[in-house]
matplotlib code that plots the C-alpha trace (Angstrom):
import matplotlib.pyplot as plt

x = [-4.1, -6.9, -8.0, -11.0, -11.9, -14.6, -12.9, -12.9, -13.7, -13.1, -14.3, -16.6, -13.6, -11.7, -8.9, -8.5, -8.7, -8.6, -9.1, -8.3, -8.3, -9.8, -10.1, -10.6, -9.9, -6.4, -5.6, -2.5, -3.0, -0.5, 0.2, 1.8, 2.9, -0.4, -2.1, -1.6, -3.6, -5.2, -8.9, -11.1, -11.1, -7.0, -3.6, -0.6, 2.7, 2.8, -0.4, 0.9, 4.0, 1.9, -0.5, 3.0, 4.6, 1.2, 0.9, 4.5, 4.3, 1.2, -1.6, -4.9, -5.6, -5.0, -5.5, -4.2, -3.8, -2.0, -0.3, -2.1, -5.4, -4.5, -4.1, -1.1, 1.4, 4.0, 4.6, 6.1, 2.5, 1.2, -0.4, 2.2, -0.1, -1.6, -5.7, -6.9, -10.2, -8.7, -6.1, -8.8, -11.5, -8.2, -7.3, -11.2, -11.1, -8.2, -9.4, -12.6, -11.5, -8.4, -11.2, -12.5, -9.9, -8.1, -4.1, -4.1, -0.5, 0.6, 2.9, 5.0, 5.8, 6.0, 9.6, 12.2, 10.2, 8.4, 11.2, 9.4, 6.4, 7.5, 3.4, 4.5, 5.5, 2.7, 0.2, 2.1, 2.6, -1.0, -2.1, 0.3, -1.7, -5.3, -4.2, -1.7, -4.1, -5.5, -2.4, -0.9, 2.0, 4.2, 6.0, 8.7, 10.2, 13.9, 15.8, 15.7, 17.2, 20.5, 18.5, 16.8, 13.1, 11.1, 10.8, 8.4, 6.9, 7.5, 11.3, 11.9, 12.7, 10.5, 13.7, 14.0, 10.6, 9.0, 10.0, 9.0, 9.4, 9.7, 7.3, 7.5, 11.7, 11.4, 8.9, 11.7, 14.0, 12.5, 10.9, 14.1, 15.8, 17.0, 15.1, 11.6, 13.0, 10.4, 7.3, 4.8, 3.5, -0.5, -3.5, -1.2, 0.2, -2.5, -4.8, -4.4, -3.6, -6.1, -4.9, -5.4, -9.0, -10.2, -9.2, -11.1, -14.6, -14.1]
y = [10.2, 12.3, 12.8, 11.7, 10.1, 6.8, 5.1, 7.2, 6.0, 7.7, 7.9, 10.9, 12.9, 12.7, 11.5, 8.6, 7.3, 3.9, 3.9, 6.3, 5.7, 6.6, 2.7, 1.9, -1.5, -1.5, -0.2, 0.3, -0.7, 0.6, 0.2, 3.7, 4.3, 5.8, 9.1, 12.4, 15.5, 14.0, 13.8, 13.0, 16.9, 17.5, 15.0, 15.4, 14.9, 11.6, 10.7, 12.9, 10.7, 7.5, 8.4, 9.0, 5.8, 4.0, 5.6, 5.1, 1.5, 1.1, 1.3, 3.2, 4.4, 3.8, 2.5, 4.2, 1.9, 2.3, 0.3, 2.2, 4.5, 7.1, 10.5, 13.1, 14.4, 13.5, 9.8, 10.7, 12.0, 8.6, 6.4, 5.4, 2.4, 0.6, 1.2, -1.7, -1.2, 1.0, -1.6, -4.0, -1.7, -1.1, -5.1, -4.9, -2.5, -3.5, -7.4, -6.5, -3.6, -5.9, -9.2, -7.8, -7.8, -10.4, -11.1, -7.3, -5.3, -3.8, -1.6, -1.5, 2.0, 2.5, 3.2, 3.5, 5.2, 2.2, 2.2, 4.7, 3.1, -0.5, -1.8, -0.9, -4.1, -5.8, -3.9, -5.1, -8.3, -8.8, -6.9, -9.8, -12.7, -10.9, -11.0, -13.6, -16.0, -13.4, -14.2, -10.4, -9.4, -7.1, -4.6, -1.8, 1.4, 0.7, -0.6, -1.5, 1.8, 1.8, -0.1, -2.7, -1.1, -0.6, 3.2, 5.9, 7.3, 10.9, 10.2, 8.5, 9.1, 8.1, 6.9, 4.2, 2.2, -0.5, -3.8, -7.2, -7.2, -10.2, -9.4, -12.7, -12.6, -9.0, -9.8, -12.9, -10.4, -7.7, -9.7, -11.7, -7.9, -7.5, -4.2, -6.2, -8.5, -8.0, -9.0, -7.4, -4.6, -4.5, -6.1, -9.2, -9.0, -11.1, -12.3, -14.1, -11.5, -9.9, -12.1, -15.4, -13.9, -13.4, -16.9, -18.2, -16.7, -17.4]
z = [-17.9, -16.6, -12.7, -13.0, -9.6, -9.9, -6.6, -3.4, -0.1, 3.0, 6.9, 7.4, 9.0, 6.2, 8.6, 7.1, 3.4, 1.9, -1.7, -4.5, -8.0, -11.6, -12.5, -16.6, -18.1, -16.9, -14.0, -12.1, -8.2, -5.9, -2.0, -0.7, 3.4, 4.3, 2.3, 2.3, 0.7, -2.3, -2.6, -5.2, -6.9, -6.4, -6.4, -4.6, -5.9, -5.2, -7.2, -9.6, -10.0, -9.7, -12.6, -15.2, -14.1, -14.7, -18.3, -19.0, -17.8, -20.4, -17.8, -18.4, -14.6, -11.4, -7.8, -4.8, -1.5, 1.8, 3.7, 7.0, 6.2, 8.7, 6.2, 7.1, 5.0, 8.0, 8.8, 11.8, 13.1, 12.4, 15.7, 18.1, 18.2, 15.8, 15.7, 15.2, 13.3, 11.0, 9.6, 9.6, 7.6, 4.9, 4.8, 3.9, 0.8, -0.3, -0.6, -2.2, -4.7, -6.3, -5.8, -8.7, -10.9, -13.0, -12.5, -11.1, -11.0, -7.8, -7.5, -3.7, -3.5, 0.2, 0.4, 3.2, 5.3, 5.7, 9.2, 10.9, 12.6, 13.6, 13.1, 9.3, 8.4, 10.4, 7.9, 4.3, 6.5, 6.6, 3.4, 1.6, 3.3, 2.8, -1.0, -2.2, -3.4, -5.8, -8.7, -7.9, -10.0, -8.1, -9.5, -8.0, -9.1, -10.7, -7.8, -4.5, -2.2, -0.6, 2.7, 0.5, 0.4, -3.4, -3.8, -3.3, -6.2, -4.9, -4.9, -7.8, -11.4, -14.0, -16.4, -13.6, -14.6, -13.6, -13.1, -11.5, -7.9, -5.4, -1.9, -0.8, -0.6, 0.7, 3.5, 4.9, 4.6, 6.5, 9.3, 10.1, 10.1, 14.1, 13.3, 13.3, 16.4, 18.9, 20.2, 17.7, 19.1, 17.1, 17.6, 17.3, 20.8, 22.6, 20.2, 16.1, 13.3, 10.8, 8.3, 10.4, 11.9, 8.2, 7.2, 10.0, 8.9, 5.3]

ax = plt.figure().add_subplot(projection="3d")
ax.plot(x, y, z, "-o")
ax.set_aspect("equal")
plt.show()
């Protein structure tokens, strides 16, 4: 597969970046933690990874998304607080980039870390409802990790493949996890959810 970037859309800063990819008939989508130091001239390991998984897995290119937009190569430097208009501008590209596709693959390659921000889940949380009318097959990396999350790409080995993967089972999981037993702490605290908001003005 050749980096050859068709799909690239970030903020002016470049501190943020929601959509990556080299799209050709059939493309591999895929929902990382948030981005790192790819751009639309050089990947990063994990794009690296993402692009032989795809090819291996019979795809002709590939779609890079992110669970939150916000670009570092250290999760832990992620918001403290969720921003609120960034989650909502990603929601937005991710709905209308996979709205044109048919029966799209997405691969959840987030991975443990996933645990590091709790807003986290609130963001695949609400990227699942933006998009579960749109006939998404999900796929993961080999197995679920010791602590029940689908792997990174960056950490995983390609022998492991790619395989069918159940969001809707992990998402009960997760959210009834004591971990996630608190009063959600984004823009949901006061006021309805992206997901609900969007419904609204459809």
């Amino acid at each position: 597969m050749v980096y050859e970037i068709k799909l690239y859309n970030i903020r002016p800063d470049n501190l943020s970046r929601f959509t990556l990819g080299t799209v050709g008939a059939k493309p591999l989508f895929v929902v990382g933690l948030n981005p790192s130091t790819a751009d639309d001239k050089i990947p990063d390991l994990t794009i690296k990874k993402v692009m032989t998984f795809a090819e291996q897995a019979g795809f002709d290119s590939f779609v890079m998304f992110n669970l939150y937009a916000q670009r570092t190569p250290y999760p832990d430097k992620i918001h403290d607080k969720i921003d609120s208009t960034l989650h909502r501008e990603n929601i937005d590209k991710i709905v209308s980039t996979l709205k044109k596709h048919k029966n799209p693959s997405v691969l959840a390659g987030w991975g443990q870390t996933i645990n590091v921000k709790p807003f986290f889940i609130d963001c695949l949380n609400d990227i699942y409802n933006s998009t579960k009318n749109q006939n998404i097959s999900w796929l993961r990396i080999g197995n679920l990790t010791a602590s029940k999350h689908p792997r990174h790409p960056s950490r995983a080995a390609y022998k492991l493949g790619l395989t069918a993967f159940d969001i809707k089972n992990y998402l009960e999981v997760i959210l009834k996890m004591s971990h996630y037993k608190r009063a959600r702490c984004n823009i949901f605290t006061s006021r309805p959810t992206i997901t609900a908001t969007m419904q609204k003005q459809q």
